[in-house]
C-alpha positions in Angstrom: 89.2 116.3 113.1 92.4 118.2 113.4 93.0 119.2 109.4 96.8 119.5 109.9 97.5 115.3 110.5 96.8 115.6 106.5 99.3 114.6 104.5 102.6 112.7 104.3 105.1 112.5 107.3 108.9 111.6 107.3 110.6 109.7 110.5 113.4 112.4 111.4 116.3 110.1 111.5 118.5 112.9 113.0 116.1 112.3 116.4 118.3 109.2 118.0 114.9 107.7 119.8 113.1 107.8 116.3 115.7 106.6 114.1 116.2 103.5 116.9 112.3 102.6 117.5 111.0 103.0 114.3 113.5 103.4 111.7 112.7 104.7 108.2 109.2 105.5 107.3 106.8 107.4 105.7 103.6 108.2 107.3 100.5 109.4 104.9 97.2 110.2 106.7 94.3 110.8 104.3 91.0 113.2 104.5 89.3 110.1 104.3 90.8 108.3 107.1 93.1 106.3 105.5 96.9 105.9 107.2 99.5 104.0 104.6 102.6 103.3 106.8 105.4 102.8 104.2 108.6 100.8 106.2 112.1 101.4 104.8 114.7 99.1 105.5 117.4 97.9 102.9 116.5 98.1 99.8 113.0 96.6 100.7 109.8 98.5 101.1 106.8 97.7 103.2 103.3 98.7 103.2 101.0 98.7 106.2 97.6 100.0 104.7 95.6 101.2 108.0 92.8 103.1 109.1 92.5 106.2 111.1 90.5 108.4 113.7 91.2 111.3 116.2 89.5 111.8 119.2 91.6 114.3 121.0 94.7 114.5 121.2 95.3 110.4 120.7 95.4 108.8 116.9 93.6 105.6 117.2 94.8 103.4 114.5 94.1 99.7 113.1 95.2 97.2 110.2 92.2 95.9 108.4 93.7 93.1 107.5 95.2 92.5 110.9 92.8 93.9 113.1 94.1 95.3 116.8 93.4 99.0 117.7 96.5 100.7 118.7 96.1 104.3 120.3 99.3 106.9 120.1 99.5 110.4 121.8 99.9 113.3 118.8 100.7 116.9 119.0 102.3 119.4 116.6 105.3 121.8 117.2 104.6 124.3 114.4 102.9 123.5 111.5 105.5 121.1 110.0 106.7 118.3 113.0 104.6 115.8 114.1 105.3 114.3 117.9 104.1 110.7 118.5 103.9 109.2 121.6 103.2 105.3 122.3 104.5 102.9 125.1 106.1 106.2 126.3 108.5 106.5 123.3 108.5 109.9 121.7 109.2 109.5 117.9 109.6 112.8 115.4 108.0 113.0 112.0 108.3 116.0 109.5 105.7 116.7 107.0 106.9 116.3 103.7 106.4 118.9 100.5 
């Protein structure tokens, strides 16, 4: 498993594609394969609790509670901006210290 997916991710909402397609959220992948996908929109907040693997360079993800495996393309640009890519959108995600 590629160590570096560890920790918590911030949509870059000065990237136009990212801040249209996914808005505000906060992305926090666990050792343990956990993935909480926090959604902010208003004043509300919502929580997606989800599990994780990496085979590759693709992220398979799933919602326990909702169960459908959805795959997204990952890679890196330095050690701090995270690149997804799913249904051919490319959305940017900044680690967050």
């Amino acid at each position: 498993m590629d160590k570096r997916i560890i920790g918590v991710w911030k949509s870059d909402l000065v990237d136009e594609p990212t801040r249209i397609n996914i808005g505000n959220v906060l992305m926090e992948f666990t050792e343990g394969g956990k993935l909480i996908y926090k959604i902010f929109e208003n004043e509300n907040v919502q929580i997606i609790n989800m599990v994780y693997q990496l085979i590759d360079d693709v992220i398979f993800s799933d919602q326990p509670s909702n169960p459908q495996v959805q795959k997204t393309k990952y890679k890196f640009k330095g050690d701090n901006i995270l690149l997804l890519e799913f249904d051919g959108e490319i959305t940017v995600f900044k680690r967050k210290v």
